[in-house]
N, C-alpha and C positions, 0 to 999 in steps of 0.2 A: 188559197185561190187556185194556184197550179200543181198537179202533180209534179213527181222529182223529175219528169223526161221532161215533160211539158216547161215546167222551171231550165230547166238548164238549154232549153231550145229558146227561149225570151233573151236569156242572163248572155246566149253566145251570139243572137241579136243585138245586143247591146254594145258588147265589142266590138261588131262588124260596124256597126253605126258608128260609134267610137273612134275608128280607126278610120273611118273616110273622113272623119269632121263632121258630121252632120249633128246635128244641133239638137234633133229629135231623132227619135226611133220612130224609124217608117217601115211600110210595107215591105220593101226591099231588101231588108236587110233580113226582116225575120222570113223572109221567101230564104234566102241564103241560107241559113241558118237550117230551117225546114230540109232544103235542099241538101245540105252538107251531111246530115245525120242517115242513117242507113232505114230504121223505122218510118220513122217523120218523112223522110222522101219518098219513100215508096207508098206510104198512104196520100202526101198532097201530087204524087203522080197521077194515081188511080182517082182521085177527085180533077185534075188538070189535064188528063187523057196526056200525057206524056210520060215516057219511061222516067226510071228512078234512075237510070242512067246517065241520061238526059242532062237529068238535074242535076247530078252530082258532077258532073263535068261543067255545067254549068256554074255552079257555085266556088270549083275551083280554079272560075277563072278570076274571081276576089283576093284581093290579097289574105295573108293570112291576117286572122283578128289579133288586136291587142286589148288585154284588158282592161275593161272600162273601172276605172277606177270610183263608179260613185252612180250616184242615179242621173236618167236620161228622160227628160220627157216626151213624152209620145205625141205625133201628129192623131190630126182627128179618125186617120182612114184608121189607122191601127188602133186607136182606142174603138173605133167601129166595129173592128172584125174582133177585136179580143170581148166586145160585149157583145156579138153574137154568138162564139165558143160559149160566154158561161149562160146564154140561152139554151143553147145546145146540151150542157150540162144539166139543165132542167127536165127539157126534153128526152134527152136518152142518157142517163147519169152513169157512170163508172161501176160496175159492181162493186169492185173493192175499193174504191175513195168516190160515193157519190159526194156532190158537188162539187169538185175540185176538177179542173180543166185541164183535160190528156189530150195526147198527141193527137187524135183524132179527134176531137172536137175542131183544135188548133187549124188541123188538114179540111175539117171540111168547112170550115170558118173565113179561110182565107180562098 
């Protein structure tokens, strides 16, 4: 379903979600998450008209994540926008792994 960036930008959502307590995996966290990575923030910058800088400063003002040790169920906003990426993956598919959902579907998803 996700590319290996795209995956591992979910998988350190999950942590972040994780580590506040929250019960599901929300918007929030996979903003975080987004934010915290050097790629992934500079593309949901350039979809959110704010610097990647911005974001990364923003993101680290979360604690650091701990690993989620299992699966997390996701509120509805995030299963919203992760089923508009694999829209998107329809729409304009990956060259080298179409259907499978990369960082930029992710950025302009959210």
């Amino acid at each position: 379903m996700f590319t290996d960036k795209a995956q591992a930008i979910v998988d350190l959502a999950k942590d972040y979600a994780f580590s506040s307590g929250d019960a599901a995996l929300t918007l929030a966290p996979l903003l975080t998450a987004m934010g915290a990575q050097t790629e992934a923030g500079s593309l949901l910058g350039e979809c959110l008209g704010i610097s990647s800088e911005k974001l990364r400063e923003l993101s680290s003002m979360v604690p650091a994540p701990a690993a989620c040790p299992g699966k997390i169920p996701m509120d509805e906003a995030t299963r919203a926008a992760l089923s508009h990426a694999r829209t998107l993956t329809e729409e304009v598919p990956d060259s080298w792994q179409p259907g499978l959902i990369d960082v930029r579907h992710l950025a302009a998803a959210l």
